[in-house]
C-alpha positions as CSV (number, residue, x, y, z in Angstrom):
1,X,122.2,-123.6,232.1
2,X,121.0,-121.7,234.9
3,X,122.6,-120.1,237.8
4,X,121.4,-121.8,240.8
5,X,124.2,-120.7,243.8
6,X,127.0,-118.0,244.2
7,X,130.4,-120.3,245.5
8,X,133.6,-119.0,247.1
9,X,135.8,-116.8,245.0
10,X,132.9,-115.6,243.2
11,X,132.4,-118.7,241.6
12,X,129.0,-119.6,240.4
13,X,127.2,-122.8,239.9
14,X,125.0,-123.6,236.9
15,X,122.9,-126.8,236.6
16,X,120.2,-128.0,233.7
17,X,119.1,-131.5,233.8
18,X,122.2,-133.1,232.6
19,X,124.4,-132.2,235.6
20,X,126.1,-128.9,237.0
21,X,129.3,-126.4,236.1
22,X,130.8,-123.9,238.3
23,X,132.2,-121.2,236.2
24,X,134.2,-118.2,237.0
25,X,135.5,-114.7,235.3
26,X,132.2,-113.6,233.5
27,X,132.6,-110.2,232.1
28,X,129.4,-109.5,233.4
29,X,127.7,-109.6,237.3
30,X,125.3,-112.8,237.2
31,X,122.1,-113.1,239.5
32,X,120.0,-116.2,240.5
33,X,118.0,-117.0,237.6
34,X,120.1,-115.9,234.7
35,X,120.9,-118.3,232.1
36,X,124.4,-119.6,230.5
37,X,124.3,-121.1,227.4
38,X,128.1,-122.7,226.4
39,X,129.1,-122.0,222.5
40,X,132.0,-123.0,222.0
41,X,135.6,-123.2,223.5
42,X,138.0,-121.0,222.9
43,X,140.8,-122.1,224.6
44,X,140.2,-126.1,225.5
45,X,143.1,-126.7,228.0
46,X,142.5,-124.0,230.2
47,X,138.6,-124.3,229.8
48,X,138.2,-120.8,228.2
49,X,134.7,-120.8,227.1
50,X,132.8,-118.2,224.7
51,X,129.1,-118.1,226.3
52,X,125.8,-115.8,226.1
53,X,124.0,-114.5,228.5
54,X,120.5,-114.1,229.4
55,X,119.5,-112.0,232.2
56,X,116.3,-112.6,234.6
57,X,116.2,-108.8,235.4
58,X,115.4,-108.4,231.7
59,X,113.0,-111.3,231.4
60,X,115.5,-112.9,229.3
61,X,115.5,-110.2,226.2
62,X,118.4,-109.9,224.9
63,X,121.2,-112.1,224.9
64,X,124.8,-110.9,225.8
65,X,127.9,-112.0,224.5
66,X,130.8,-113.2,227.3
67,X,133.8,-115.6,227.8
68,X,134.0,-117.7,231.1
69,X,136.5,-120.4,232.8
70,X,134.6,-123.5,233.5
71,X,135.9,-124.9,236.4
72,X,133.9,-127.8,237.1
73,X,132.0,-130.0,234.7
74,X,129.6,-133.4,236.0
75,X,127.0,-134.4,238.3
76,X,125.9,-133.7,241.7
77,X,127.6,-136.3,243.5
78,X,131.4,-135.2,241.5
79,X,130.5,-131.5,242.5
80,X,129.9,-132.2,246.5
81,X,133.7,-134.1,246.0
82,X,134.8,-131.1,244.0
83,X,133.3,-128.3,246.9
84,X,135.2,-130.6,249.5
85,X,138.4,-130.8,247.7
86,X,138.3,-126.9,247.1
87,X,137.0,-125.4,250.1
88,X,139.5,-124.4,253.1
89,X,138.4,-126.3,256.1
């Protein structure tokens, strides 16, 4: 999945054409571009989630090894209900 937009509490949303994720907690400072790809869960209730990392800045060379909380899983229509449910207004 790619990063596509930085959210509030430096949350970040990813998207690929089967819907969007906002994930938070990457070891790592993500950019625009970069890509997330999911590997496997390593703690399933509170969405802990072992990942790799590919960075635009390096023209994707090397993949890096993280863990992230996903925070939001489904389509673009769920996401704008999650955004208005999560956002202060």
């Amino acid at each position: 999945m790619e990063v596509v937009a930085y959210l509030h509490n430096a949350d970040l949303l990813l998207e690929d054409e089967q819907g969007v994720v906002v994930i938070g907690g990457s070891h790592y400072v993500l950019s625009l571009g970069d890509q997330v790809f999911f590997q496997q869960a390593i703690d399933q209730q509170a969405k802990l989630y072992q990942v790799k990392i590919s960075f635009a800045c390096a023209d994707h060379a090397m993949l890096h090894e993280d863990e992230v909380q996903m925070k939001f899983e489904g389509c673009r229509d769920d996401f704008q209900n999650y955004i208005n449910n999560t956002t202060v207004h």
